[in-house]
One Martini backbone bead per residue (centre of mass of N, CA, C, O) as a GRO file, in nm:
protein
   82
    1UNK     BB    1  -3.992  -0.802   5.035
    2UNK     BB    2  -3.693  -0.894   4.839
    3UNK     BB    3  -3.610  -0.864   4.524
    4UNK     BB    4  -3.466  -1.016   4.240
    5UNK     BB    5  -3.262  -0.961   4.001
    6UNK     BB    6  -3.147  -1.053   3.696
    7UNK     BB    7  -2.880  -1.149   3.597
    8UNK     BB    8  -2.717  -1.074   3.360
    9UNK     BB    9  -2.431  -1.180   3.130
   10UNK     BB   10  -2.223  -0.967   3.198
   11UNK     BB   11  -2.207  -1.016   3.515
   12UNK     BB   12  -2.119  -1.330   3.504
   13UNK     BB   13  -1.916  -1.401   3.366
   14UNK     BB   14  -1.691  -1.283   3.517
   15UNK     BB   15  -1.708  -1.551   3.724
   16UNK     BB   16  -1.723  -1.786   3.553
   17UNK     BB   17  -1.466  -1.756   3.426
   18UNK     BB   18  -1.269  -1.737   3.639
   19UNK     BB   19  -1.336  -2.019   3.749
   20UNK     BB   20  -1.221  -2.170   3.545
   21UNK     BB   21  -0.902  -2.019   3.513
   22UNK     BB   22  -0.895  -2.094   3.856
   23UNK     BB   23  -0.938  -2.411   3.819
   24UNK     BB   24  -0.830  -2.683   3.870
   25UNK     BB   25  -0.831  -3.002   3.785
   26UNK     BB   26  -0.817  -3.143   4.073
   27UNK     BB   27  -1.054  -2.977   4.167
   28UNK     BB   28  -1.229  -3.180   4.073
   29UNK     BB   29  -1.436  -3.437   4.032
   30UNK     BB   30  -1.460  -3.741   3.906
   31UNK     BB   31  -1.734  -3.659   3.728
   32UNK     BB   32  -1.653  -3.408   3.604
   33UNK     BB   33  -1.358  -3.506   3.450
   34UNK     BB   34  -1.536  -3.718   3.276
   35UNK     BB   35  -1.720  -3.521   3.133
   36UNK     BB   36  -1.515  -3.349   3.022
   37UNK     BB   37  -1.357  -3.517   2.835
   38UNK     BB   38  -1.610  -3.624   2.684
   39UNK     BB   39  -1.689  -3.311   2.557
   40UNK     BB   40  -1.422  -3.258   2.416
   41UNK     BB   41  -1.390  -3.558   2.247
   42UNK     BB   42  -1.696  -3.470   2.110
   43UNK     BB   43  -1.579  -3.175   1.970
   44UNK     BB   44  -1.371  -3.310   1.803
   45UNK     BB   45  -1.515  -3.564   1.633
   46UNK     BB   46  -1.687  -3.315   1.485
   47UNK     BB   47  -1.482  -3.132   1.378
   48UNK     BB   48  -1.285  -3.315   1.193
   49UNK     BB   49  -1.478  -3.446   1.010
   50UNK     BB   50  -1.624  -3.166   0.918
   51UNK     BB   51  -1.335  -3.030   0.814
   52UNK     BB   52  -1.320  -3.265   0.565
   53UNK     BB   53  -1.599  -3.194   0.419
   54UNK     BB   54  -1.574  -2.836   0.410
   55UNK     BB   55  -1.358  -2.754   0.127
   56UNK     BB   56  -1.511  -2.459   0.093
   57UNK     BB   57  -1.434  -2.273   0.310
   58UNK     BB   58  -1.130  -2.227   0.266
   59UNK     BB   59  -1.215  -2.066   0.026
   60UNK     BB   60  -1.445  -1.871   0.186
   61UNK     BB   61  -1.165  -1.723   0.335
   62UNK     BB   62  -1.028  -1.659   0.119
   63UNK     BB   63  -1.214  -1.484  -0.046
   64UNK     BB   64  -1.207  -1.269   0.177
   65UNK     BB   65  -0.940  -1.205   0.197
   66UNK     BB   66  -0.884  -1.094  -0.080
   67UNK     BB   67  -1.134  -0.871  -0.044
   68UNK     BB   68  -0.985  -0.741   0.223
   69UNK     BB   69  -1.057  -0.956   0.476
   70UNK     BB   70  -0.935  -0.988   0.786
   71UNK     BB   71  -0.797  -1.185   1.001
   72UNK     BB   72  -0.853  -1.034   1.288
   73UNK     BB   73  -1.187  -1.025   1.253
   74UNK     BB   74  -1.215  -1.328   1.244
   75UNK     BB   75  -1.297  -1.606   1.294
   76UNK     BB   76  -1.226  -1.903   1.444
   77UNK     BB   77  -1.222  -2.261   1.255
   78UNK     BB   78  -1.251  -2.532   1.352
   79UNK     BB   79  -1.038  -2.727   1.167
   80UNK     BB   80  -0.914  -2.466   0.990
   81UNK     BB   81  -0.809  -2.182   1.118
   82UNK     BB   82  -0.731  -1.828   1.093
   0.00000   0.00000   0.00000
């Protein structure tokens, strides 16, 4: 009997993304089309109403470029900028 070890997260990830950036839209099913769709604009729902509830946000990111740091290090807060 041959055991099968669990593949860790960085094996598999690099075949999930390619399969991502290479699967055109149109080869999607029209039930996974609509649910992609569907995933997005609930996404961006809650992104948009949530970053203008949080203009706190805008100054402590201000305040770390301030403090000396770097923009390229941050990581980028959706519905804020880089």
């Amino acid at each position: 009997m041959q055991s099968h070890a669990t593949p860790q997260l960085e094996e598999v990830t690099p075949y999930f993304t390619k399969f991502i950036a290479e699967t055109p839209y149109e080869a999607l099913p029209q039930p996974i089309a609509e649910r992609v769709k569907m995933s997005i604009l609930d996404t961006m729902g809650i992104i948009v109403p949530a970053s203008e509830l949080m203009p706190d946000l805008k100054k402590a990111m201000g305040i770390y470029i301030d403090a000396g740091g770097k923009r390229s290090s941050t990581a980028t807060v959706l519905g804020i900028g880089a």
